[in-house]
TITIZA-910506 format. One record per residue: y, x, z of N, C-alpha, C in turn; residue in one letter. Coordinates in pm, whole numbers. Atoms other than C-alpha are relative to their C-alpha. Layout:
REM TITIZA-910506
+--------+--------+--------+--------+--------+--------+--------+--------+--------+-----+
:    n.y :    n.x :    n.z :   ca.y :   ca.x :   ca.z :    c.y :    c.x :    c.z : res :
+--------+--------+--------+--------+--------+--------+--------+--------+--------+-----+
:      Y :      X :      Z :      Y :      X :      Z :      Y :      X :      Z :   a :
...
+--------+--------+--------+--------+--------+--------+--------+--------+--------+-----+
END
This chain:
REM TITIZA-910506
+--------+--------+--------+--------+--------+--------+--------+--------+--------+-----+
:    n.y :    n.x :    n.z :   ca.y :   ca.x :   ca.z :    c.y :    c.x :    c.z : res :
+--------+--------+--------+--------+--------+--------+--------+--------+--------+-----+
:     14 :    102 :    101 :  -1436 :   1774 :   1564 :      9 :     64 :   -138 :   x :
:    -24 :    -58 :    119 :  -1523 :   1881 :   1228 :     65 :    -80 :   -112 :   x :
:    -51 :    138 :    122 :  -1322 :   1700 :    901 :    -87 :      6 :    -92 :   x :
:    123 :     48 :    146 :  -1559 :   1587 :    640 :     96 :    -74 :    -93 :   x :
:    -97 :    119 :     96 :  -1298 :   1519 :    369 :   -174 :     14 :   -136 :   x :
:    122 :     39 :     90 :  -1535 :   1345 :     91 :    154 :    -63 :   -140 :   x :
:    -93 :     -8 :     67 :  -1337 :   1325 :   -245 :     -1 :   -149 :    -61 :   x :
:     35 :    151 :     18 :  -1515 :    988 :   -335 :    122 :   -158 :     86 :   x :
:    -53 :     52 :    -68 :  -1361 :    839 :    -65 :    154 :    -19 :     20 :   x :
:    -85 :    -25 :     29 :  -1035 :    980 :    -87 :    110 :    -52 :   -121 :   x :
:    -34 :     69 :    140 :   -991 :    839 :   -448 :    -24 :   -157 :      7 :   x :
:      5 :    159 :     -5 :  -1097 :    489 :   -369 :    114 :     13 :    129 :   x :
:    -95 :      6 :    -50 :   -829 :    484 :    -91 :    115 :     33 :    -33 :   x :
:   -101 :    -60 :     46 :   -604 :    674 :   -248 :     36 :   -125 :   -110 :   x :
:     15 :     74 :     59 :   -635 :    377 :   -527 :     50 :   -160 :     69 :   x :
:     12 :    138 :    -67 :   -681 :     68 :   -257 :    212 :      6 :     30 :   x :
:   -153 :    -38 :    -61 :   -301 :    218 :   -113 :    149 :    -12 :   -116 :   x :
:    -69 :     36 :    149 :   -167 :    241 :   -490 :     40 :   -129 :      9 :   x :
:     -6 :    127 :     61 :   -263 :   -113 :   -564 :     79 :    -89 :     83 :   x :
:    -88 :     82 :    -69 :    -90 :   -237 :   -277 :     82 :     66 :     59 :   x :
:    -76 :    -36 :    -53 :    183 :    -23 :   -212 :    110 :    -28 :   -168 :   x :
:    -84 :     69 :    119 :    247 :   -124 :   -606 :    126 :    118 :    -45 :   x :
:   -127 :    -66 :     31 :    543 :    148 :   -646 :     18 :     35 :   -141 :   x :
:    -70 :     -3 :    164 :    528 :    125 :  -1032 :     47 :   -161 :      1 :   x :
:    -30 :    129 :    -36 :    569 :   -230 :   -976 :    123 :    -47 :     62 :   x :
:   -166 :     -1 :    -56 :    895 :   -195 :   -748 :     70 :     85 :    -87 :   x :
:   -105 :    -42 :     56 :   1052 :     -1 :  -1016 :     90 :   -102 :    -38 :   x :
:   -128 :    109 :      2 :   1290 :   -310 :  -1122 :     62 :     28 :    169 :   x :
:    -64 :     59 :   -159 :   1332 :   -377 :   -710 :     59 :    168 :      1 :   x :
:    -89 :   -112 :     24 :   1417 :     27 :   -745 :    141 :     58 :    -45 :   x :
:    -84 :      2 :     84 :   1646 :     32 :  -1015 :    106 :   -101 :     35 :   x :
:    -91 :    133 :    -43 :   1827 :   -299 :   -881 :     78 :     92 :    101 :   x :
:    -61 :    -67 :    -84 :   1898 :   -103 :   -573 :     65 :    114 :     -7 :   x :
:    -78 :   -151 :      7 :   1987 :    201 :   -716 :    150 :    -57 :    -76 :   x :
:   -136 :     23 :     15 :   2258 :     42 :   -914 :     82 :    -78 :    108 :   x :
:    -84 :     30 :    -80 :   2377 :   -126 :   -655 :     94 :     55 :    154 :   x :
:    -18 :   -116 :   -106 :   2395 :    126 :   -381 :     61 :    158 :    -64 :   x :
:    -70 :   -156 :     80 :   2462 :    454 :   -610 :   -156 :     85 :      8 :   x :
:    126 :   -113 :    -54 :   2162 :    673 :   -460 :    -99 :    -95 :    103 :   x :
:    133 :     39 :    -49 :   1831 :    637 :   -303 :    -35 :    146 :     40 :   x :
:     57 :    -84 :    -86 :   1722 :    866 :    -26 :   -157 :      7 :    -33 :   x :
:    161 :    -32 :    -10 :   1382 :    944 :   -177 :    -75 :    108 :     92 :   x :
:     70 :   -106 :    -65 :   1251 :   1259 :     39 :     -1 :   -136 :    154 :   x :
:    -26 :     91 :   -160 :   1405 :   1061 :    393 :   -129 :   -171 :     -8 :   x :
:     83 :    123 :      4 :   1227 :    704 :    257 :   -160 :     38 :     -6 :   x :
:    128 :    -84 :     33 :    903 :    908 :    136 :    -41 :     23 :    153 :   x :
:     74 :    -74 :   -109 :    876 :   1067 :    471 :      6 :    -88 :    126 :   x :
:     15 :     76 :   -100 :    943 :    751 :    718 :    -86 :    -62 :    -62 :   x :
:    119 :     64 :     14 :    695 :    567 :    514 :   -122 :     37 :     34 :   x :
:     99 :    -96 :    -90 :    425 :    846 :    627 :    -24 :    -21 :    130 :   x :
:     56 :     -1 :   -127 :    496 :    838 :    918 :    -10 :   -101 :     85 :   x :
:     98 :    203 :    -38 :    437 :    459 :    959 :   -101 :    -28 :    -12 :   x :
:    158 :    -13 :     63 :    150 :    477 :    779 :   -110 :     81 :     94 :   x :
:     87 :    -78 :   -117 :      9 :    753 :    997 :    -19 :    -29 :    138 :   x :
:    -36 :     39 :   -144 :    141 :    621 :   1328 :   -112 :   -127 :     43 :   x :
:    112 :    137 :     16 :      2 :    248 :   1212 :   -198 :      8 :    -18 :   x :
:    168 :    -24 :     21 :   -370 :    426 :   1136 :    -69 :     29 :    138 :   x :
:     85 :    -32 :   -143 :   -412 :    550 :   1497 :     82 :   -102 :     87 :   x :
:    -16 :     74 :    -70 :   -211 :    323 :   1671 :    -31 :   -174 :     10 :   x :
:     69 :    121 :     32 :   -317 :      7 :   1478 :   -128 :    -63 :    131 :   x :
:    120 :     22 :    -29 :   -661 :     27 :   1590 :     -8 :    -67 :    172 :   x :
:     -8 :     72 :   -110 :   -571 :     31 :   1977 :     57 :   -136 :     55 :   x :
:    -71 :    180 :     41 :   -333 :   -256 :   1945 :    -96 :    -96 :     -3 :   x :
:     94 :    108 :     50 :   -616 :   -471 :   1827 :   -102 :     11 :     80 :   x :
:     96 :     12 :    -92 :   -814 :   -366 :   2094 :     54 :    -50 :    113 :   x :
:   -107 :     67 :    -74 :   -549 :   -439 :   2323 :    -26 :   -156 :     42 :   x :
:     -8 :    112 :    -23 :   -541 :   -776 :   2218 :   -138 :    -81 :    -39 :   x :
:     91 :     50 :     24 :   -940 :   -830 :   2161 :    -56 :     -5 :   -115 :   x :
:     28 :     18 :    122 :   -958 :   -807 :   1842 :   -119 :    122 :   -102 :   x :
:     99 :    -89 :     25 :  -1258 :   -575 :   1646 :     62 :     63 :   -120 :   x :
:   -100 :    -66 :    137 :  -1172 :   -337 :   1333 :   -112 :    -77 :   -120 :   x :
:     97 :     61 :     97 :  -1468 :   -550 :   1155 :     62 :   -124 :    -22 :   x :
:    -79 :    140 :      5 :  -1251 :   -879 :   1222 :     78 :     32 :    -58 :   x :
:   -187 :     -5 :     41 :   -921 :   -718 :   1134 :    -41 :     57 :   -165 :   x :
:     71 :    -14 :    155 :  -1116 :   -564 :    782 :    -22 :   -102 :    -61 :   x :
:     33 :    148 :     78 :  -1227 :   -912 :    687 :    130 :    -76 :    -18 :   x :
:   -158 :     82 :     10 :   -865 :  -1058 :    735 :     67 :    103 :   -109 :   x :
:    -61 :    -36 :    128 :   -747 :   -795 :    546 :    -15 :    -43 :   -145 :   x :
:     24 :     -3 :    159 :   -945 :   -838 :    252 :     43 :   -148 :    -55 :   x :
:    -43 :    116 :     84 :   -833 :  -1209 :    231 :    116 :     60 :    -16 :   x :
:   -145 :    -18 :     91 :   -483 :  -1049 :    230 :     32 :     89 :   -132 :   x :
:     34 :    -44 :    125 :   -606 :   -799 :    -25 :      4 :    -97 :   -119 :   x :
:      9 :     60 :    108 :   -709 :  -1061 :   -240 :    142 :    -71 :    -65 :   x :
:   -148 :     83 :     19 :   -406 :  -1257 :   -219 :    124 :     76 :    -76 :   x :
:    -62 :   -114 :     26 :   -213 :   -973 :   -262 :    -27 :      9 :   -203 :   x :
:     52 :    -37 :    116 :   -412 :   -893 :   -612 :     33 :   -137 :    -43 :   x :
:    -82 :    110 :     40 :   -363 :  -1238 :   -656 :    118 :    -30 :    -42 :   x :
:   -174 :     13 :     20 :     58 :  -1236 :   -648 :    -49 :    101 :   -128 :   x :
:    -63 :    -99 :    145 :     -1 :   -914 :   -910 :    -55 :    -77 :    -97 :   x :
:     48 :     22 :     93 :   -197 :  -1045 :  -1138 :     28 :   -159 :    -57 :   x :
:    -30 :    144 :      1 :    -87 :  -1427 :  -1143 :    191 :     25 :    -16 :   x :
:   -128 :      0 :     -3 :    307 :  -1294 :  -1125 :     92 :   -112 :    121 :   x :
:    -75 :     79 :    -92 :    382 :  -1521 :   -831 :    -43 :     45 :     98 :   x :
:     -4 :   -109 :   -141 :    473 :  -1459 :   -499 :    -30 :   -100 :    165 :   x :
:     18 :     58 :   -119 :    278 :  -1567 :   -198 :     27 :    -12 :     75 :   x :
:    -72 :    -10 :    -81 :    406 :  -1429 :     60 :    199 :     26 :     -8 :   x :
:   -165 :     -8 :     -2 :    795 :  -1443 :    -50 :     84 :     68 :     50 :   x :
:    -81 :   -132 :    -75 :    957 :  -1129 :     66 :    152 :    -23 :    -84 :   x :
:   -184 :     10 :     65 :   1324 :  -1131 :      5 :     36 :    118 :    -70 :   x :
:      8 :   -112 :     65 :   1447 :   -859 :   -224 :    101 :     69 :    133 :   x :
:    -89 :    -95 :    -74 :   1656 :   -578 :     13 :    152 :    -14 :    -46 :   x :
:    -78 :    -32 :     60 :   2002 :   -595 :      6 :     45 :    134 :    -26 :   x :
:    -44 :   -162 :     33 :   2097 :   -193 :     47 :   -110 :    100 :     17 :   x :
:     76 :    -40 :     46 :   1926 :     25 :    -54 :    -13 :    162 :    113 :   x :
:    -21 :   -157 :   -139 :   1858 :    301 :    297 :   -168 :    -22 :     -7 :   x :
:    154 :      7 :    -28 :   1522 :    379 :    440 :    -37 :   -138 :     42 :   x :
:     38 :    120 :    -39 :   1480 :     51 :    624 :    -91 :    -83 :   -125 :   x :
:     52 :     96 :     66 :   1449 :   -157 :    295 :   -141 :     89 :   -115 :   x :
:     94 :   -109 :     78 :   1252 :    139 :     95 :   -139 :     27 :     87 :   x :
:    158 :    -92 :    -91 :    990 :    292 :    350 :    -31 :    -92 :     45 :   x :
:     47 :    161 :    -98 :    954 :    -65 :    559 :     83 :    -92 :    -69 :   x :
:    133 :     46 :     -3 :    866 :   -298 :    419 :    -36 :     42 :   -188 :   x :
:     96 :     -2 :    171 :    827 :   -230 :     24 :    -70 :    120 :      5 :   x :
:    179 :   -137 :     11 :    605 :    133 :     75 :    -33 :    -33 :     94 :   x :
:     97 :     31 :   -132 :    467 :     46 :    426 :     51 :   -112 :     73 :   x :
:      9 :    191 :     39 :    463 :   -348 :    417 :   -141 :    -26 :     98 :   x :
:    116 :     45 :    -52 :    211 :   -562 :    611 :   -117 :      8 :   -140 :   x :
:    109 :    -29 :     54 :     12 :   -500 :    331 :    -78 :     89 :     13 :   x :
:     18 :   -146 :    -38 :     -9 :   -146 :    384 :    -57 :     27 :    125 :   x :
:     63 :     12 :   -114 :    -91 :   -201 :    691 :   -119 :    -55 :     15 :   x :
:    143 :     89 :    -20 :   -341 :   -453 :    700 :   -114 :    120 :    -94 :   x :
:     91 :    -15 :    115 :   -503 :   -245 :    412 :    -74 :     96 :     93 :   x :
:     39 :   -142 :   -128 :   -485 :    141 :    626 :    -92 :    -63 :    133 :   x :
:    114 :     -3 :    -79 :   -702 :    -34 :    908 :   -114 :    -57 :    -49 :   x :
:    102 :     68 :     90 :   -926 :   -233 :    674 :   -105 :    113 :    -57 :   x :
:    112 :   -136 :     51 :  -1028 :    127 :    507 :    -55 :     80 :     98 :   x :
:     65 :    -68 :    -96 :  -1059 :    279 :    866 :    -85 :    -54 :     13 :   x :
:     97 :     47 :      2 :  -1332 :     39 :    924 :    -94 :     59 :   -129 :   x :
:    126 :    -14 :     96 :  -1526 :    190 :    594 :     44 :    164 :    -27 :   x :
:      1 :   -161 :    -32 :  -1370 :    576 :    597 :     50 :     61 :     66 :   x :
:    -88 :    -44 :   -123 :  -1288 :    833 :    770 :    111 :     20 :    -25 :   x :
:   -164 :     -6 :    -53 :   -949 :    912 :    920 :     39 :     95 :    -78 :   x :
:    -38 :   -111 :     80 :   -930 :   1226 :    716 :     47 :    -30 :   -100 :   x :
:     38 :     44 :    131 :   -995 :   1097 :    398 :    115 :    -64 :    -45 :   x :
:    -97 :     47 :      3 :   -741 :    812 :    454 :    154 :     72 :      0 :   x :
:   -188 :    -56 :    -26 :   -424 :   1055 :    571 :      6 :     81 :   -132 :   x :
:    -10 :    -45 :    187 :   -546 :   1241 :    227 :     38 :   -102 :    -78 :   x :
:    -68 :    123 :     95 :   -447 :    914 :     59 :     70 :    -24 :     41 :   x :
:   -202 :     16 :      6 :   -140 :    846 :    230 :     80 :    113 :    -67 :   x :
:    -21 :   -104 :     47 :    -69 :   1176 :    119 :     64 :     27 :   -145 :   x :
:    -58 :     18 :    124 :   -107 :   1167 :   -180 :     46 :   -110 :    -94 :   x :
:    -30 :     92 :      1 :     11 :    831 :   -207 :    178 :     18 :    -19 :   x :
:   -178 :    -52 :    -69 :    363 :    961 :    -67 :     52 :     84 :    -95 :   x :
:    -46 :    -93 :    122 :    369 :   1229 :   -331 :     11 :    -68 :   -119 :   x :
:    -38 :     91 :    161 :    355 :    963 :   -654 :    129 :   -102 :     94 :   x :
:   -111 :     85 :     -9 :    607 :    744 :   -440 :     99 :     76 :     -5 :   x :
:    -94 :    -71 :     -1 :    833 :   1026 :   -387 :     79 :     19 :   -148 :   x :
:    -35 :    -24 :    121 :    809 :   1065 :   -763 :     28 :   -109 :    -69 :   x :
:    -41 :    143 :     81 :    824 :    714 :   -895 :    141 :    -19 :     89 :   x :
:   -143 :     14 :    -35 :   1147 :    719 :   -669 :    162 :     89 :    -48 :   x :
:   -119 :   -103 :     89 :   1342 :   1020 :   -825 :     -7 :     20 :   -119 :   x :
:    -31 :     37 :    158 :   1242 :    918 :  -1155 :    -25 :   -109 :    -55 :   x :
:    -14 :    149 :     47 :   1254 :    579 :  -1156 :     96 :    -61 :   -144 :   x :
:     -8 :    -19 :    104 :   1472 :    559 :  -1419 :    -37 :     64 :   -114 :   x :
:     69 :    -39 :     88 :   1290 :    764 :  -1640 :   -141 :    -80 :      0 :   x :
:     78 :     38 :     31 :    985 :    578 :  -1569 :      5 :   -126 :    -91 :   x :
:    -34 :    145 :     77 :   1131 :    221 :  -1676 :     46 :    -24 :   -179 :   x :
:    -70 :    -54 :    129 :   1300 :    377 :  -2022 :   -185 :      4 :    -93 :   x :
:    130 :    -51 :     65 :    934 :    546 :  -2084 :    -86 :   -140 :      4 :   x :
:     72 :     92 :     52 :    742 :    248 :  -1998 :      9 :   -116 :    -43 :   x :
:    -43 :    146 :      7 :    926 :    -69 :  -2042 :    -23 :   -105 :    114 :   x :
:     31 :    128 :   -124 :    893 :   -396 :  -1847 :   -153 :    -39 :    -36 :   x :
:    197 :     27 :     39 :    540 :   -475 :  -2050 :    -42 :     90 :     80 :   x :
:    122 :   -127 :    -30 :    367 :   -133 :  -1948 :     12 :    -30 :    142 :   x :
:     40 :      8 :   -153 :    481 :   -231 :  -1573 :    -61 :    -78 :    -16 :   x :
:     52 :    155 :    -70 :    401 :   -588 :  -1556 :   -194 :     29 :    -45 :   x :
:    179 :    -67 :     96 :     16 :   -415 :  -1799 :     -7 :     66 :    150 :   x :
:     43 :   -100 :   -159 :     -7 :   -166 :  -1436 :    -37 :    -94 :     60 :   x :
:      2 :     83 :    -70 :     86 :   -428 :  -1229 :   -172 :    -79 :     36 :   x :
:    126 :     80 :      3 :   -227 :   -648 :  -1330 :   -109 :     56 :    -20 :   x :
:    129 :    -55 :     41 :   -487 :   -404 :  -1417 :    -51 :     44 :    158 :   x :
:      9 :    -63 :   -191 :   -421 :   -288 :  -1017 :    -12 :   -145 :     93 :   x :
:    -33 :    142 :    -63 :   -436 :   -662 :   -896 :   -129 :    -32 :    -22 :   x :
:    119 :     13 :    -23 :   -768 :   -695 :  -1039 :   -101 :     95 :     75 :   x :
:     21 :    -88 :   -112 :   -861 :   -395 :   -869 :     22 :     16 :    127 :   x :
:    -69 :     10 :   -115 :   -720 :   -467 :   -586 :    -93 :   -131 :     62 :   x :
:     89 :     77 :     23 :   -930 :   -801 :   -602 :   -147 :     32 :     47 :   x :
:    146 :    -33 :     -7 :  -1258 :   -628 :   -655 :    -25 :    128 :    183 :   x :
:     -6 :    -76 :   -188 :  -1183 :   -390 :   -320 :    -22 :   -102 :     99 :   x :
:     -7 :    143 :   -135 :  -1102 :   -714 :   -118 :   -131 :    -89 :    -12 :   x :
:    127 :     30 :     -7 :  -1466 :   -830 :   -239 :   -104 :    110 :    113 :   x :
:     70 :   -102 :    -49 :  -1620 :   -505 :   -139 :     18 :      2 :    162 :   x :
:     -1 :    -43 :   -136 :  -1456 :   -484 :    201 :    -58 :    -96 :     80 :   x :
:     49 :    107 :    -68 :  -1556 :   -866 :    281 :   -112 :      8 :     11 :   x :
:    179 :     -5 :     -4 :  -1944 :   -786 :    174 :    -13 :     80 :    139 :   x :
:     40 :   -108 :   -113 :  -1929 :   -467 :    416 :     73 :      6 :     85 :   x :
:    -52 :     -4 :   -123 :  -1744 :   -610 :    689 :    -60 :   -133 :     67 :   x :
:     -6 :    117 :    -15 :  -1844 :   -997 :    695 :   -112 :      4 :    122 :   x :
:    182 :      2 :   -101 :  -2245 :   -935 :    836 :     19 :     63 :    122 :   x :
:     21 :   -100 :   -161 :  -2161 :   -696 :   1153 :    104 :   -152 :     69 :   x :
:    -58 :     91 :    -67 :  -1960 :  -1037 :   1235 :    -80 :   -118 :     54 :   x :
:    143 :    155 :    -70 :  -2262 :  -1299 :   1275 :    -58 :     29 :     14 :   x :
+--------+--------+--------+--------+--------+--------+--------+--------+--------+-----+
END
């Protein structure tokens, strides 16, 4: 099997995984936890979120075959949760109502705020449109800005304020938006 990493591809996933893994966006839910706990296991949270992410990309797929389900069906469901998703950022309200974590270990860090049913739904949504390579290059380097928005979370919040997040937040929500269009065009037709 040869890998065909394509850099195109790589960067729009690498992007789709951003917008909904949000981790400039959990800096408050960061910072909350860090004062309240003392420390934050960033390397340990960094590296079980990977390997959810990676586990969920090849094991997803069978699952859903398992139970009947196509990766063209489970792409189209995503992208309504995409949208929705882009929706909560950019609207500031919260659809699906996740509770904030009370302590702050891997559990509430790596599952569910970096590898969340969003994250999920999203990682088989892009297997349906790239390859597998491409994608573990965007968890990748996905894992490397969370690692870093986690051990300098306080420095990021000082540097950017609460505006410059909530300004991220929404500029990635409409983007996040315009993906969940894209994936519905090029998943909807192989369905009728």
């Amino acid at each position: 099997m040869e890998l065909q990493f394509n850099s195109k591809e790589i960067l729009t996933a690498s992007m789709v995984l951003f917008a909904v893994i949000d981790i400039l966006g959990s800096v408050p839910i960061i910072i909350s936890l860090r004062r309240k706990v003392g420390h934050i296991q960033s390397e340990k949270a960094s590296l079980v979120a990977g390997v959810i992410m990676i586990a969920f990309l090849f094991i997803g797929e069978k699952i859903l075959r398992l139970i009947g389900i196509d990766v063209n069906s489970f792409a189209v469901a995503g992208a309504f949760v995409l949208f929705l998703l882009g929706l909560e950022m950019i609207l500031g309200i919260s659809i699906f109502g996740e509770d904030a974590p009370e302590t702050a270990s891997v559990v509430p860090i790596a599952f569910p705020l970096i590898a969340g049913a969003g994250t999920m739904t999203s990682l088989l949504s892009l297997r349906a449109e790239y390859a597998v390579e491409n994608i573990i290059a965007a968890i990748i380097l996905n894992l490397i800005l969370v690692y870093i928005v986690l051990k300098s979370s306080k420095k990021i919040e000082q540097a950017v304020g609460q505006n410059g997040l909530t300004v991220i937040r929404k500029v990635f929500g409409i983007i996040l938006m315009a993906i969940a269009v894209k994936l519905f065009a090029g998943n909807a037709p192989q369905l009728f």
